[in-house]
Backbone as numpy.savetxt, mean C-alpha at the origin, in Angstrom:
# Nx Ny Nz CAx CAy CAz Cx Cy Cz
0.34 8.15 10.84 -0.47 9.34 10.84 0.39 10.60 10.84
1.49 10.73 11.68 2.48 12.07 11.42 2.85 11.97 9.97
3.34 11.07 9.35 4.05 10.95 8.33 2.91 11.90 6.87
1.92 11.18 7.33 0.73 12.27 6.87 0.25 13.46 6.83
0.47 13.96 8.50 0.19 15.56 9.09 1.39 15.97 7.97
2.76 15.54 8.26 3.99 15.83 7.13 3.68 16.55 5.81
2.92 14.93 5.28 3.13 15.39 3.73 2.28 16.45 3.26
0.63 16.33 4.18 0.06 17.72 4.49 0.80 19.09 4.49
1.55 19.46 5.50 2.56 21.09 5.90 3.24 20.66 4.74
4.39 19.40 3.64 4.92 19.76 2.57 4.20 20.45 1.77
3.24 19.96 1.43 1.93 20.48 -0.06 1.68 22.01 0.75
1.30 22.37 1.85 0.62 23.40 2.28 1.81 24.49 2.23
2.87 24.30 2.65 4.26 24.96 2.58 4.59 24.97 0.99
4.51 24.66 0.12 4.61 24.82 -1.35 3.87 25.37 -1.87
2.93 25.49 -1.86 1.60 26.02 -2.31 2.10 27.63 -1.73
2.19 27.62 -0.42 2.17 29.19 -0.05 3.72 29.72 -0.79
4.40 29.02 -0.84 5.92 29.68 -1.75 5.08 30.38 -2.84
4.33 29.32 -3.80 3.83 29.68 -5.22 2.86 31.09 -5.12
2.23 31.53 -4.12 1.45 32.12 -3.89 2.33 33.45 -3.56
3.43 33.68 -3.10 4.28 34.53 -2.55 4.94 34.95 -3.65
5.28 33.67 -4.36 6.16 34.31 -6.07 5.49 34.53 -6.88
4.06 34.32 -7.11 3.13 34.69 -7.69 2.86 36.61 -7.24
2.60 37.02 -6.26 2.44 38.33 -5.29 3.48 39.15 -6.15
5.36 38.72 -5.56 6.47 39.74 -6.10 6.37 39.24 -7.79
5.49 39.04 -8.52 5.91 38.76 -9.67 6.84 37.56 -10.31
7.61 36.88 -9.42 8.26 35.68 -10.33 7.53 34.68 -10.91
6.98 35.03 -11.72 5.93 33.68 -12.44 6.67 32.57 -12.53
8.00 32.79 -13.51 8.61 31.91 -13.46 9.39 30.54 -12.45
9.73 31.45 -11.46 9.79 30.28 -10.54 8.00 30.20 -9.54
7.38 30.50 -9.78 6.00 30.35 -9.20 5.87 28.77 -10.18
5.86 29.23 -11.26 5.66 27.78 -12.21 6.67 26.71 -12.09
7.72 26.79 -11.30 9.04 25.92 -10.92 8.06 25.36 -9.91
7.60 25.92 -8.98 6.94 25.61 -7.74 5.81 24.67 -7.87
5.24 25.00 -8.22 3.63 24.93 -9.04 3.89 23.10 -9.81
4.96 23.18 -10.54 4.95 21.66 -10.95 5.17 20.64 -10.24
6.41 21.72 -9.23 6.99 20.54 -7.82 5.74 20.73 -6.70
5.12 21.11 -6.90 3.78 20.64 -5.82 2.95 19.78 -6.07
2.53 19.87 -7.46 1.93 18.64 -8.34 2.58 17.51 -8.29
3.67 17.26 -8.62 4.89 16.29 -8.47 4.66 15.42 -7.17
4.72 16.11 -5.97 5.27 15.98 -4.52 3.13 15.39 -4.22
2.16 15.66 -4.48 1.21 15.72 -4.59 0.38 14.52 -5.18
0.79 14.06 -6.32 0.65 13.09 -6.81 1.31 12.17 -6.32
2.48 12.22 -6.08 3.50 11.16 -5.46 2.69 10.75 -3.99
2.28 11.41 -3.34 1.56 11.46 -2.02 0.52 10.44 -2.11
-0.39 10.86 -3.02 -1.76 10.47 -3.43 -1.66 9.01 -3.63
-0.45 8.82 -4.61 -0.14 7.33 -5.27 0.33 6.46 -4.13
1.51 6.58 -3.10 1.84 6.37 -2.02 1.28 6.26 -1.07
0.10 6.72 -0.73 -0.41 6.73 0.59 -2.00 5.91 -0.28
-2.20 5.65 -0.83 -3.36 5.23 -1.60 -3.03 3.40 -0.65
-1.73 3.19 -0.92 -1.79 1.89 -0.46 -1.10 1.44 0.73
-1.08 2.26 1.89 -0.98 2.33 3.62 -2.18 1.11 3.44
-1.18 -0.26 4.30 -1.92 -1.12 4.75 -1.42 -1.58 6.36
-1.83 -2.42 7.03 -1.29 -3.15 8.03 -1.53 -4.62 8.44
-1.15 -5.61 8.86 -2.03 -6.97 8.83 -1.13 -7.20 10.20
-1.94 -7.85 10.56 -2.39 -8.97 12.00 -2.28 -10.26 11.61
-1.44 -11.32 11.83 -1.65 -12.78 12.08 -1.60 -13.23 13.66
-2.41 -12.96 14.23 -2.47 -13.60 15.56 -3.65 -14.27 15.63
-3.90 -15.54 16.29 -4.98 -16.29 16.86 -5.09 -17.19 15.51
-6.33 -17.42 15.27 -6.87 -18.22 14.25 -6.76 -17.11 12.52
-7.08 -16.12 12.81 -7.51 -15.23 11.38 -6.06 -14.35 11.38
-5.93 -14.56 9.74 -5.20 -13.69 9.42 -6.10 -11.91 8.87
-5.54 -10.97 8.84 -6.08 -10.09 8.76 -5.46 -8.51 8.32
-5.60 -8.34 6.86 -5.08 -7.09 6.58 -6.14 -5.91 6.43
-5.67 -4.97 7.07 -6.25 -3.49 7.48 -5.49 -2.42 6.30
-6.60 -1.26 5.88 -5.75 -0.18 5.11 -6.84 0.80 5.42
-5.49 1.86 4.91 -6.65 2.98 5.47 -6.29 4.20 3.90
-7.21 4.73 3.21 -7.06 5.94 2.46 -5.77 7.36 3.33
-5.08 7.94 2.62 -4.40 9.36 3.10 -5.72 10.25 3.65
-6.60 10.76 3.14 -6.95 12.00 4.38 -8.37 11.76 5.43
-8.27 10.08 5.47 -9.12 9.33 6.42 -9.38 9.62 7.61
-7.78 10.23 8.29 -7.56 10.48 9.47 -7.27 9.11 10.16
-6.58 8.29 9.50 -6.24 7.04 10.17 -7.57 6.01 10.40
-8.84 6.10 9.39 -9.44 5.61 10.14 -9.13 3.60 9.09
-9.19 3.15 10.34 -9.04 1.43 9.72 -9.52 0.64 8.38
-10.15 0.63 7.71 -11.28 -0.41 6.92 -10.38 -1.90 6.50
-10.95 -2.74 7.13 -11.02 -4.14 6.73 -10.69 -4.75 5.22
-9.59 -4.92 4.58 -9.60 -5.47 3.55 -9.52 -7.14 3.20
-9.69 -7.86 3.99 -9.80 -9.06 3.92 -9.13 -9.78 5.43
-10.15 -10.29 5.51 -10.22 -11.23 7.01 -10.44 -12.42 6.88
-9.70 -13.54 7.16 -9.84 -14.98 6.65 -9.21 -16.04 7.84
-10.00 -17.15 8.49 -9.35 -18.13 8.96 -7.86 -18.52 8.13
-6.87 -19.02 9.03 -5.92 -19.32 8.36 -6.62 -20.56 7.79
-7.49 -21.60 8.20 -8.14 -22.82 7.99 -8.03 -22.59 6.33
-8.74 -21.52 6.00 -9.72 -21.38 4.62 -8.57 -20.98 3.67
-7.55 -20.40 4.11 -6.37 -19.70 3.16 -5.91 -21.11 2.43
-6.15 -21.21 1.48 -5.02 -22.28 0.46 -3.76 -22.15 0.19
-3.68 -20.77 -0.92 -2.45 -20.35 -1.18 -2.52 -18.84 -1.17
-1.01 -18.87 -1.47 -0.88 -17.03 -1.41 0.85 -17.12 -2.49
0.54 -16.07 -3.53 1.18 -15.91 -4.69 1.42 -14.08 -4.70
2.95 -14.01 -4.92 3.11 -12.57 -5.53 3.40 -12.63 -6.90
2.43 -11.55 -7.42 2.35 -11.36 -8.76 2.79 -10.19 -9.38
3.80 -10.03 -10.03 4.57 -8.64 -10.72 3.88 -8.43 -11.57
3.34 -7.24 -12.18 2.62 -6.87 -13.09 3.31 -5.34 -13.59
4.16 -5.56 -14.39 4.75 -4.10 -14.81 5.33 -3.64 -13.94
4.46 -2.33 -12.96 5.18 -1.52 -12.17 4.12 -1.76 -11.01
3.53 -2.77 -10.99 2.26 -3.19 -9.68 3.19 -4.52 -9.21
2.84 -4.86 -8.31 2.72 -5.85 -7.16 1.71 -6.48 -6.32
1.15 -7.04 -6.65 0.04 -7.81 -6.01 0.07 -9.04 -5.12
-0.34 -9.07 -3.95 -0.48 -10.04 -3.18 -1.70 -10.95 -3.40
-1.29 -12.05 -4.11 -2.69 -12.56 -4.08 -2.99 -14.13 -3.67
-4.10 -14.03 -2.94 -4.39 -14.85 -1.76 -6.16 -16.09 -2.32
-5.81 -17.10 -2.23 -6.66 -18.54 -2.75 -7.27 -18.74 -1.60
-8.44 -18.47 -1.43 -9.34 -19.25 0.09 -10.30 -19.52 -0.38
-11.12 -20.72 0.30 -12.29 -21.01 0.30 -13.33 -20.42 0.87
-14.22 -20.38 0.00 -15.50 -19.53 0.63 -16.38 -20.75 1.15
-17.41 -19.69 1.57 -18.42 -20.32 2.32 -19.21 -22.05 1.49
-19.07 -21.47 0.59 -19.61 -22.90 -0.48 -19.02 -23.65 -0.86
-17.66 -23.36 -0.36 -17.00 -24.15 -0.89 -15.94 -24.02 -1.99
-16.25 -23.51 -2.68 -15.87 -22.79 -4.08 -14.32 -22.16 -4.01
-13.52 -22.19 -4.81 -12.21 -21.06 -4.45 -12.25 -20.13 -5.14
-11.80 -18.67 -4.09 -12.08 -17.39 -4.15 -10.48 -16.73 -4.49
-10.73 -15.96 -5.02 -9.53 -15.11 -4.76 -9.36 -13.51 -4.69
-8.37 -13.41 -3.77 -8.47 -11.91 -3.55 -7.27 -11.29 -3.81
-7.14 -9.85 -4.18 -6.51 -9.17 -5.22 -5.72 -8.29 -4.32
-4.41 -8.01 -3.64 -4.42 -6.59 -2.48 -3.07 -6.41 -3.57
-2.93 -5.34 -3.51 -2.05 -4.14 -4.44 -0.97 -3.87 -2.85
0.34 -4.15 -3.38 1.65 -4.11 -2.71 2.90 -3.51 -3.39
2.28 -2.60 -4.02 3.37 -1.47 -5.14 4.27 -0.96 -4.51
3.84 -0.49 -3.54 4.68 0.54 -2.55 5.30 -0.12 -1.45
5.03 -1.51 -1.36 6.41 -2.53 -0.29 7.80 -2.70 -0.85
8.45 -2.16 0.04 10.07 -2.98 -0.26 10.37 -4.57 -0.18
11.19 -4.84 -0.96 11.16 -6.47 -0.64 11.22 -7.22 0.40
12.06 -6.46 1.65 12.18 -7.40 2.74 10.40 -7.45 3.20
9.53 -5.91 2.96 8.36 -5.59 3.72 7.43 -7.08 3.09
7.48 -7.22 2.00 6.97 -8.37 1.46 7.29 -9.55 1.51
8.22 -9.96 1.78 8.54 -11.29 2.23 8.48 -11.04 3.31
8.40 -10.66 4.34 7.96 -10.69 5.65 6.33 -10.88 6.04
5.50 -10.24 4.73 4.29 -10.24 5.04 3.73 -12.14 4.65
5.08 -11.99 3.38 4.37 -13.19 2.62 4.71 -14.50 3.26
5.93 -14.32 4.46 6.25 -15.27 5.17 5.34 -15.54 6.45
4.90 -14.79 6.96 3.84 -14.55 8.38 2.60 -15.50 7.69
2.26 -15.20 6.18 0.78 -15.97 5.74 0.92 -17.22 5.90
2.28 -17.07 4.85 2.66 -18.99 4.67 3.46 -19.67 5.95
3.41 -19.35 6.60 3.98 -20.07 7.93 3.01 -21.11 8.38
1.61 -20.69 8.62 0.82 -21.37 9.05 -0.02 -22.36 7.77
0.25 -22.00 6.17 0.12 -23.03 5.61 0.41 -24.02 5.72
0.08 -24.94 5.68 0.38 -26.43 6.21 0.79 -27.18 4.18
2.24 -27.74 4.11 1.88 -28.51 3.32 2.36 -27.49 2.02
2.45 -26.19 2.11 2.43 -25.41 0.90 3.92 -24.97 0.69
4.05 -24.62 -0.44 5.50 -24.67 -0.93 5.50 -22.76 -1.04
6.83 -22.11 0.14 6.76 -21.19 0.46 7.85 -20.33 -0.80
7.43 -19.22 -1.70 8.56 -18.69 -2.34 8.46 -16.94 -2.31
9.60 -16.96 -1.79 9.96 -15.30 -1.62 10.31 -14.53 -2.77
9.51 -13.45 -2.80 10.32 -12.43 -4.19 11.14 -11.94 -4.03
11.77 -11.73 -5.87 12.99 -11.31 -5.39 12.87 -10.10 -6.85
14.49 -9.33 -6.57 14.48 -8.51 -7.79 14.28 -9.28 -8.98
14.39 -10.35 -9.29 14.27 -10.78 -10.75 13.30 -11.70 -11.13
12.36 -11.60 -10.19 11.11 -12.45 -10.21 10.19 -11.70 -10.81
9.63 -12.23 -12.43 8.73 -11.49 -12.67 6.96 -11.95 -12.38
């Protein structure tokens, strides 16, 4: 959540530069400003789009995410007995990363669910992807790496 208040005062502190060089006339660096706020802005947006957290304690595994100007608030992105989890696969897709997770639903049927992991570093992901598959029973565990596409 600070890291947030942060990137908030960055954008809000840029914005007022552009507004100040805009006042004495420097358009030109007003428009220097003006792109690096957009820049710094978008980068924010894209980055904080995928703030997640997960829980493996007890029986359920459980990953949490929350939107940037939520105010930290939690929402539930998938909650699953470890029982029901089958498998769990990272999938490179260009410049995406996807965690994606095989459980059985209620009918029986196999489900799958889609969580976006663009913005993990590798150890952050093999750490997540090791905590799932630990408690797989039976399943063949593989860590990503830089050359895994």
């Amino acid at each position: 959540m600070n890291h947030m208040i942060l990137q908030w005062g960055v954008i809000a502190v840029l914005l007022l530069t552009v507004a100040v060089l805009r006042y004495f006339n420097y358009h030109l660096y007003s428009v220097v400003f003006m792109i690096m706020t957009t820049l710094v802005l978008c980068y924010v947006i894209l980055k904080n789009r995928f703030i997640f957290e997960y829980e493996n304690s007890g029986e359920v595994f459980s990953i949490k995410s929350y939107k940037w100007p939520s105010k930290g608030k939690k929402n539930p992105v998938f909650e699953m007995p470890h029982k029901k989890i089958l498998d769990v696969k990272i999938r490179k897709v260009l410049f995406q990363k996807y965690l994606i997770i095989l459980f059985s639903g209620s009918s029986g049927r196999v489900l799958k669910m889609k969580i976006d992991i663009t913005f993990c570093s590798t150890e952050q992901i093999n750490a997540l992807f090791g905590n799932i598959t630990k408690n797989l029973t039976g399943k063949k565990t593989e860590f990503i790496s830089e050359n895994r596409g």
